[in-house]
N, C-alpha and C positions, 0 to 999 in steps of 0.2 A: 539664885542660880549664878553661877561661874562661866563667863563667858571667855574662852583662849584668845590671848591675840598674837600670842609669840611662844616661842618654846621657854615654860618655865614665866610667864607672864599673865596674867589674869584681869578680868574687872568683875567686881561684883555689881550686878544689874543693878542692885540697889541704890547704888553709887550715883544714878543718873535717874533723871523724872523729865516726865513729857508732861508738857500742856498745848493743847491745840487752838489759833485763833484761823481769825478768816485770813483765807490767801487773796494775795493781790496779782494770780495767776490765772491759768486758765480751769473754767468752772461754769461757763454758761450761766444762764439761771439760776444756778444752782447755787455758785459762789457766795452770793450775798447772805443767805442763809443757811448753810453749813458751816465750822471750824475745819477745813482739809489742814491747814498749815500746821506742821506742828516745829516746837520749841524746844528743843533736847538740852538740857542742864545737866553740865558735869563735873561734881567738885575734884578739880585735881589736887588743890592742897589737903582736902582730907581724905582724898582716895589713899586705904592703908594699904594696896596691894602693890601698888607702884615705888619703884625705890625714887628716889631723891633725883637722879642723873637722869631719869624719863621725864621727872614732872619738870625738872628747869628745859629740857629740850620741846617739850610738850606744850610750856608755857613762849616759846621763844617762837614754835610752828604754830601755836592759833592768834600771834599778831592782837588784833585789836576786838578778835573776837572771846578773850578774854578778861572775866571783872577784874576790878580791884581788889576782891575778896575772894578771887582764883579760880573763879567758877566758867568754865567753855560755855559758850552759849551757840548755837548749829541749829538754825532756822531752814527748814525743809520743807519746798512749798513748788516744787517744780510739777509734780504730779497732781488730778483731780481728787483720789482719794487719799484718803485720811492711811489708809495702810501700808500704799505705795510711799508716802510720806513717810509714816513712822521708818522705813525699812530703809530709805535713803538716807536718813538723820543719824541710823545706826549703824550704818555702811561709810560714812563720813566720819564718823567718829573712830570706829576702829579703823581705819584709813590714817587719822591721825596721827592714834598710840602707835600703830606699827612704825612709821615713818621716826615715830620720836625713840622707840626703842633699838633701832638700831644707832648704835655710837658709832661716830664718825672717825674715818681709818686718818693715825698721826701719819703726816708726810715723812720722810726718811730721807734728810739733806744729800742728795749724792752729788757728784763733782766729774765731768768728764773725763772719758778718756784720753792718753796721748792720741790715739787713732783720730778719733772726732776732732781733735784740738786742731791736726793735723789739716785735717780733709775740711775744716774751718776755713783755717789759714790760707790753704791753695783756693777756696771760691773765692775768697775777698781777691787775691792775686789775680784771678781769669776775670773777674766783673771790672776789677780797675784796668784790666788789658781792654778790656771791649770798651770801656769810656775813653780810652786813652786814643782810641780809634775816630774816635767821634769829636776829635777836638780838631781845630783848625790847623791845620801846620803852620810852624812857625820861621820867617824869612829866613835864613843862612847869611 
């Protein structure tokens, strides 16, 4: 199944695998002997639905939560159950891709106006008047 994260953007589910261990959150009793946490694995260098310019932006936004062998790894363990879990793990993931597929707007060098240059020029002029004020007079 095809899941949308962007107009024109896709992941196939298959792409990612869950494995669930024990969380070290909250769980009561219960903790010790259930797998709530889960482990979401996602190979971005052989995801083929992504082009090139997401997966270096994608690899640059998960920092150190990515392998040597490329693979996002999004441990999910805020919630008691296991479903809440899965749903956040997958919520964070697409959270990701989106953030990584929109490309970053190039800045556009511009250069002031004479006006601004102007109206520059007279604050520095009225701030050295007011310091000018504030100096000692000097003997005649």
């Amino acid at each position: 199944m095809m899941i949308r994260v962007a107009p024109g953007l896709f992941l196939d589910d298959a792409a990612f695998e869950e494995s669930f261990v024990q969380a070290p959150g909250p769980g009561g009793q219960n903790v010790n002997k259930v797998a709530t946490a889960v482990q979401l694995r996602f190979d971005v260098r052989g995801c083929p639905t992504l082009p090139e310019a997401v997966k270096a932006r994608l690899a640059r936004l998960a920092g150190r939560r990515l392998t040597k062998e490329g693979v996002l790894v999004l441990m999910a363990h805020r919630h008691r159950t296991r479903e809440r879990n899965r749903a956040d793990a997958a919520e964070r993931l697409l959270a990701l891709v989106r953030a990584a597929a929109v490309a970053p707007v190039r800045r556009k060098p511009t250069r002031p106006s004479a006006g601004q240059r102007r109206q520059r020029l007279e604050a520095k002029v009225l701030r050295g008047g007011v310091k000018a004020l504030r100096r000692t007079p000097q003997p005649e």
